[in-house]
C-alpha positions in Angstrom: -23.7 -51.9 -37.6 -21.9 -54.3 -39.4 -21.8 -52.8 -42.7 -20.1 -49.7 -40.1 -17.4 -52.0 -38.8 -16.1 -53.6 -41.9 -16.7 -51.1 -44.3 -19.0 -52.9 -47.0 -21.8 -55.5 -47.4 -19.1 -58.0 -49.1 -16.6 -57.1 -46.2 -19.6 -58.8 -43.6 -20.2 -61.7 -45.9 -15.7 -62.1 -45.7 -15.9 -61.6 -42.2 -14.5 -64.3 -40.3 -16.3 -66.6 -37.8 -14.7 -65.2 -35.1 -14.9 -61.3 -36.2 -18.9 -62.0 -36.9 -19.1 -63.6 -33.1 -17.1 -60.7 -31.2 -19.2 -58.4 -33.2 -22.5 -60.3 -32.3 -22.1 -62.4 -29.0 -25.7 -62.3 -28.1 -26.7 -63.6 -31.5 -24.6 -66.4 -32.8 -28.0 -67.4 -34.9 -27.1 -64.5 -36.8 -23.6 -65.0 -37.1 -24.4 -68.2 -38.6 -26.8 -67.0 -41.2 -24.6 -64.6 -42.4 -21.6 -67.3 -43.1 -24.5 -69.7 -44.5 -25.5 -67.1 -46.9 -21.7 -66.5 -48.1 -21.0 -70.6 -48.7 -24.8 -70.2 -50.4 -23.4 -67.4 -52.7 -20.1 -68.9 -53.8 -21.4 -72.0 -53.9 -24.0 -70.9 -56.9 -21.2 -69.1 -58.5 -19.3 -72.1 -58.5 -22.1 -74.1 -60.1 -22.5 -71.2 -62.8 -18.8 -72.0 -63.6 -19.3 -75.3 -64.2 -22.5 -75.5 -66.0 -21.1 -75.1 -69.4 -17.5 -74.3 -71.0 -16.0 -71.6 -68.6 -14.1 -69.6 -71.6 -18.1 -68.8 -72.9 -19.7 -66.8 -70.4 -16.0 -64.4 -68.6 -19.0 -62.8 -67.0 -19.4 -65.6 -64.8 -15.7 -66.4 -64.2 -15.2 -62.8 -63.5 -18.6 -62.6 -61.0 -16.6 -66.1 -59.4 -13.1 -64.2 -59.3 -14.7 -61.0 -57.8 -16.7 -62.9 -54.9 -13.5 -64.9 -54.0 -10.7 -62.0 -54.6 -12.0 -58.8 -54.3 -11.7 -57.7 -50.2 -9.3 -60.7 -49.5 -6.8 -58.8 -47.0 -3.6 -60.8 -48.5 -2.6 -61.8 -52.3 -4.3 -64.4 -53.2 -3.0 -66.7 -56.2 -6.0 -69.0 -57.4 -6.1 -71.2 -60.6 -9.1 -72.3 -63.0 -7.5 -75.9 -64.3 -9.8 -76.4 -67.2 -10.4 -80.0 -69.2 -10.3 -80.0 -72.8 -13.9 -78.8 -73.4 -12.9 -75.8 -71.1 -15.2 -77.0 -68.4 -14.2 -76.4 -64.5 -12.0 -79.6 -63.4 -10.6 -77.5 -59.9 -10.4 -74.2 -58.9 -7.1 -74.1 -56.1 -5.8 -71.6 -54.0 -2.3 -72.0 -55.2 -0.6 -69.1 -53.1 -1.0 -67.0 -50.1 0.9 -63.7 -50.2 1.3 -60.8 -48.4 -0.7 -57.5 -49.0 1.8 -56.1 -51.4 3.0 -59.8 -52.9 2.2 -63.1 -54.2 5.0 -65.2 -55.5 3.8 -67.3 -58.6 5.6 -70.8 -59.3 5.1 -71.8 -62.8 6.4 -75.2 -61.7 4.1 -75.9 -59.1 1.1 -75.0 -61.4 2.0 -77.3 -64.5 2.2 -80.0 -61.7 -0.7 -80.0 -60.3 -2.2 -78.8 -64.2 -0.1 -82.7 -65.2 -2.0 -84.3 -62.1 -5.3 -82.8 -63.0 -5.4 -83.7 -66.4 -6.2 -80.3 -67.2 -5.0 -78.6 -70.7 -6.0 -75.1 -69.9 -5.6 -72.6 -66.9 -6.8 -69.3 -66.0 -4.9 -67.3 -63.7 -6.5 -65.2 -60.8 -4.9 -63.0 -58.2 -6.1 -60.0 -56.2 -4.4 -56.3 -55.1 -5.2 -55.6 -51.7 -4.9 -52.1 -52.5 -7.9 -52.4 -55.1 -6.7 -51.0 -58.1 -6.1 -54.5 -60.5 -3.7 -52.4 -62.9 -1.2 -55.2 -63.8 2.5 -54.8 -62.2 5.7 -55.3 -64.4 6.1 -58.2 -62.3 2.8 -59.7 -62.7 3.3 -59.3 -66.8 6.4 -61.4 -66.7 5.6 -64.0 -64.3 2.4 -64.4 -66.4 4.8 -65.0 -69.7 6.9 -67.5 -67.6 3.7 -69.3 -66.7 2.9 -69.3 -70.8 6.2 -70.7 -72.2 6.1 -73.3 -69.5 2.8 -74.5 -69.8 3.8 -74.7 -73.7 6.2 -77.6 -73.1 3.4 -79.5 -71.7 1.0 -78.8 -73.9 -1.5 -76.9 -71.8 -2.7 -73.4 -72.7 -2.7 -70.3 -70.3 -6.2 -68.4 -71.0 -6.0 -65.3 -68.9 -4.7 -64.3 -66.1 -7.4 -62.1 -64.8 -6.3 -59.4 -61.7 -9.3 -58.4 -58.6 -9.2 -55.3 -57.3 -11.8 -53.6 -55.3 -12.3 -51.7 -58.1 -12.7 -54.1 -60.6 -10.8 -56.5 -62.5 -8.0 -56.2 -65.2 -7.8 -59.4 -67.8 -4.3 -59.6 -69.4 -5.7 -61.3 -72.3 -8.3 -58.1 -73.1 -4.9 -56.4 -72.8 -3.7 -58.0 -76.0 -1.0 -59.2 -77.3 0.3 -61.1 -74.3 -1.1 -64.4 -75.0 -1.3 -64.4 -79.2 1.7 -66.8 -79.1 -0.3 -69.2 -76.9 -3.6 -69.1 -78.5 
């Protein structure tokens, strides 16, 4: 019944409390099992992350990304600060958007990058619509976020872009990120 009203198995497990108790007044054990086992999954992607050097297994960031991303209604904007061994310091939620829009401010991500310590980032947002196919937008904003981390020393990875459908990584793209690598 569930899987009927939101469409997928990872549309329950995003399902908000209140969405899951409408659904399922009778059974608010349920409800809570089902919001127990999405902290339980996230949480043991999370620990995958930061279990060794992040940039050597992008199967795991991209598992992470996807589970976060992928069926979020909005743009999201989230960023992997990463210490100079490349290990997880923070993942943040550095933007909420609309369904067609996220507005990315390079400043506000070298802060908190300066605050954190960190010297490298990866960049993560999601299309609502599902397909991650990179905008002309996204590709600039990305190079802004490059030269400026540049003057501080810190190094942009990837910016990696959920979809429903999958993901698109800029760096796999090529070319984007030779200057900063």
């Amino acid at each position: 019944m569930l899987v009927d009203e939101f469409g997928s198995l990872p549309s329950v497990l995003r399902a908000s409390r209140s969405s899951l108790a409408k659904l399922l007044p009778e059974y608010p054990l349920a409800c809570e099992m089902i919001l127990a086992t999405r902290a339980a999954m996230l949480k043991s992607l999370q620990v995958d992350l930061q279990a060794k050097p992040i940039l050597s297994s992008s199967r795991a960031v991209i598992d992470y990304l996807f589970a976060h991303l992928a069926h979020e209604p909005a743009e999201q904007v989230r960023v992997l600060y990463l210490d100079a061994k490349n290990r997880l310091l923070r993942d943040d939620i550095a933007i909420r958007g609309t369904v067609d829009r996220a507005d990315i401010f390079p400043r506000e991500i070298i802060r908190r990058a300066l605050d954190l310590g960190a010297s490298g980032l990866v960049l993560a947002h999601n299309h609502p619509s599902g397909d991650p196919s990179p905008s002309p937008a996204d590709l600039r904003m990305t190079q802004v976020v490059v030269e400026a981390a540049k003057w501080f020393d810190i190094i942009l990875y990837d910016h990696i872009i959920v979809g429903r459908t999958g993901h698109v990584s800029l760096r796999a793209k090529g070319g984007l990120f030779e200057k900063s690598l």
